[in-house]
One Martini backbone bead per residue (centre of mass of N, CA, C, O) as a GRO file, in nm:
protein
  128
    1UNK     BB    1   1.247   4.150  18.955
    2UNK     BB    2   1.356   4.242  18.658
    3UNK     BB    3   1.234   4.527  18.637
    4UNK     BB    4   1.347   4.652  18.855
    5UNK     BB    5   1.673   4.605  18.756
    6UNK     BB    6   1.637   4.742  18.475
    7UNK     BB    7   1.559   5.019  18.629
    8UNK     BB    8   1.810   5.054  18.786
    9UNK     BB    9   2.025   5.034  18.591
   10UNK     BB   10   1.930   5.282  18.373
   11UNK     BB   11   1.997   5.479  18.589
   12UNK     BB   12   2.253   5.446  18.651
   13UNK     BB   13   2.335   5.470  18.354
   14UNK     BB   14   2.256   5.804  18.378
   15UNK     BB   15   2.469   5.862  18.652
   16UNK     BB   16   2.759   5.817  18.489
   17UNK     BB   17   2.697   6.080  18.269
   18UNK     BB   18   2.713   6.299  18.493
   19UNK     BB   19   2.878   6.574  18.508
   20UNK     BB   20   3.111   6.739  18.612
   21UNK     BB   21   2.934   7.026  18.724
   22UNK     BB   22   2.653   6.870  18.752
   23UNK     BB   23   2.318   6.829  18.742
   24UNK     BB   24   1.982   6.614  18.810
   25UNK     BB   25   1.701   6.511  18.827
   26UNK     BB   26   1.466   6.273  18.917
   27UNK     BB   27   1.273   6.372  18.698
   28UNK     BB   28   1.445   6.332  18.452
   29UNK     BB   29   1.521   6.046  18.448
   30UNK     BB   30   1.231   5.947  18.435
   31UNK     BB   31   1.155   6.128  18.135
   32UNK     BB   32   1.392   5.935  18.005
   33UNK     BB   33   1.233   5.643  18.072
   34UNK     BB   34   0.925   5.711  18.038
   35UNK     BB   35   0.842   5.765  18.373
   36UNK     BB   36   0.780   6.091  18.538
   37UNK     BB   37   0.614   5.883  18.816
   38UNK     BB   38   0.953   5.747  18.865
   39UNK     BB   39   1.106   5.952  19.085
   40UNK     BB   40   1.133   5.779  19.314
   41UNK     BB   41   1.245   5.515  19.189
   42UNK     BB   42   1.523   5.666  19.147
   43UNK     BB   43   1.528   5.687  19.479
   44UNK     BB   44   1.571   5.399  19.502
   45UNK     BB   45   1.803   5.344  19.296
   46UNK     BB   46   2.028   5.532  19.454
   47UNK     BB   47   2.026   5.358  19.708
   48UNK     BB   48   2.105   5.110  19.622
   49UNK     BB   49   2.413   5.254  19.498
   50UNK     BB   50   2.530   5.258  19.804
   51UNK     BB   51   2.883   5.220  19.749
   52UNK     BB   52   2.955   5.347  19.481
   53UNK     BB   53   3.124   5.502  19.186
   54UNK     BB   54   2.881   5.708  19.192
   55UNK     BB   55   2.702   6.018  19.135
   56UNK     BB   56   2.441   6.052  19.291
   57UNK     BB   57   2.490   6.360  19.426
   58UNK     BB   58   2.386   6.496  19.119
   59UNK     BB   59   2.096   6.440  19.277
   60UNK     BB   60   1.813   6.635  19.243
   61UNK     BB   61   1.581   6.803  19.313
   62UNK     BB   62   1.393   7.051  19.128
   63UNK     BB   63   1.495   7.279  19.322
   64UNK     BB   64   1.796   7.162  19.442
   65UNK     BB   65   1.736   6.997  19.675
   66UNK     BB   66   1.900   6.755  19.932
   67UNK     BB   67   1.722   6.502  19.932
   68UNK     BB   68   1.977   6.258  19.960
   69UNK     BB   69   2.149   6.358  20.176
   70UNK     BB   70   2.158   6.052  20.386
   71UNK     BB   71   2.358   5.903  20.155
   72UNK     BB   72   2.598   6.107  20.293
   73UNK     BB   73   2.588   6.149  20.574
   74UNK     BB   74   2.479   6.482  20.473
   75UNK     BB   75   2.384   6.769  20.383
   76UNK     BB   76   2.773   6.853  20.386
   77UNK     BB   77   2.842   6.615  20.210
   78UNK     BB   78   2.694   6.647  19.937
   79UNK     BB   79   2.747   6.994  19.938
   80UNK     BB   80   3.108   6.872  19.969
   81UNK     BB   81   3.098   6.739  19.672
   82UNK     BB   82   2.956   6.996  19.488
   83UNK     BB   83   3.154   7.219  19.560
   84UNK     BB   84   3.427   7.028  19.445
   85UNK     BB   85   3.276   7.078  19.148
   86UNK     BB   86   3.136   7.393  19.105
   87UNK     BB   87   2.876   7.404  19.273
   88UNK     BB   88   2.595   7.592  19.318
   89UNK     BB   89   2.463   7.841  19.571
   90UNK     BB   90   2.184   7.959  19.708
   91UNK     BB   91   2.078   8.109  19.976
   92UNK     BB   92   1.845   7.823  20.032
   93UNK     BB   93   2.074   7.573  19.970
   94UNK     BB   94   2.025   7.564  19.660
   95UNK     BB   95   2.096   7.465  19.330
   96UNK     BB   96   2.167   7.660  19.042
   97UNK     BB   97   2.031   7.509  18.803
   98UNK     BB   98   2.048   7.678  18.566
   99UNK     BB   99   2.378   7.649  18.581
  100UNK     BB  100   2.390   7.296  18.616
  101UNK     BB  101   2.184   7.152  18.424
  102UNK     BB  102   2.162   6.804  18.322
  103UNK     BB  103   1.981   6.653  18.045
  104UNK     BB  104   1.906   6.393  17.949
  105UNK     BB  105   2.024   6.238  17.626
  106UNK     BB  106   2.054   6.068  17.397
  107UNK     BB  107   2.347   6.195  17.328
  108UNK     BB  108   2.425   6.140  17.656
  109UNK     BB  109   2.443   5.854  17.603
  110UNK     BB  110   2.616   5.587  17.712
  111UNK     BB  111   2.803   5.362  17.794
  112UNK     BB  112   2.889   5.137  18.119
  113UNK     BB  113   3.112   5.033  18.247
  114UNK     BB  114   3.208   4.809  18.526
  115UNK     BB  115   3.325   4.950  18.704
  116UNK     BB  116   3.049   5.187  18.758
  117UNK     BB  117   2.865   4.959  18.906
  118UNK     BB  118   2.726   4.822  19.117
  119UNK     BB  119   2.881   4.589  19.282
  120UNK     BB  120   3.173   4.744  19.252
  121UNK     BB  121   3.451   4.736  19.493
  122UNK     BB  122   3.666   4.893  19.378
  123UNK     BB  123   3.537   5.219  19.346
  124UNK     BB  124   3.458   5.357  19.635
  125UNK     BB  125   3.295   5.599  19.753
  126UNK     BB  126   3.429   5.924  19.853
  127UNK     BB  127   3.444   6.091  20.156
  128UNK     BB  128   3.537   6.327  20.427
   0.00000   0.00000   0.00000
């Protein structure tokens, strides 16, 4: 399954872009890699990426809401990582998009360290 292990490699190397204080969604993600109707494919690359210090934290779906929040334990974990970066939320529980959105573009992707790709257990994601 090499294209699936590079689509999610890819997918890695742009949550690891994704600045303290920031998310992006699924779907910015997939329409950056190319086929915005592989957002699923994006959740289930961060899904694999589970106990790595990846910030996968910072992807919420379309709406702001922490549509992944139980691969961190559930969604008061994932929203007090997120608080945590001084990231806001509306009444009803999603993040303010408008605020906070960081969409991939060409000059915002670089290279990726090796300490922070999956599969490096040296810097394991801490959770409360």
């Amino acid at each position: 399954m090499p294209i699936k292990v590079d689509f999610f490699q890819r997918v890695w190397d742009i949550v690891a872009q994704i600045p303290v204080g920031k998310v992006t969604t699924y779907g910015h993600i997939a329409e950056y890699l190319g086929s915005r109707s592989a957002a699923r494919t994006v959740g289930w690359a961060l899904k694999a990426a589970k106990g790595t210090s990846l910030p996968c934290h910072r992807v919420v779906n379309r709406y702001g809401a922490l549509s992944g929040a139980k691969q961190f334990g559930g969604p008061q974990v994932m929203e007090y990582l997120l608080r945590s970066e001084k990231i806001t939320f509306n009444e009803e529980g999603c993040v303010v998009i408008a605020r906070h959105l960081w969409v991939p573009a060409q000059d915002h992707i670089s290279e990726v360290s090796t300490s922070q790709k999956p599969g490096n257990d040296t810097e394991a994601a801490s959770a409360p």
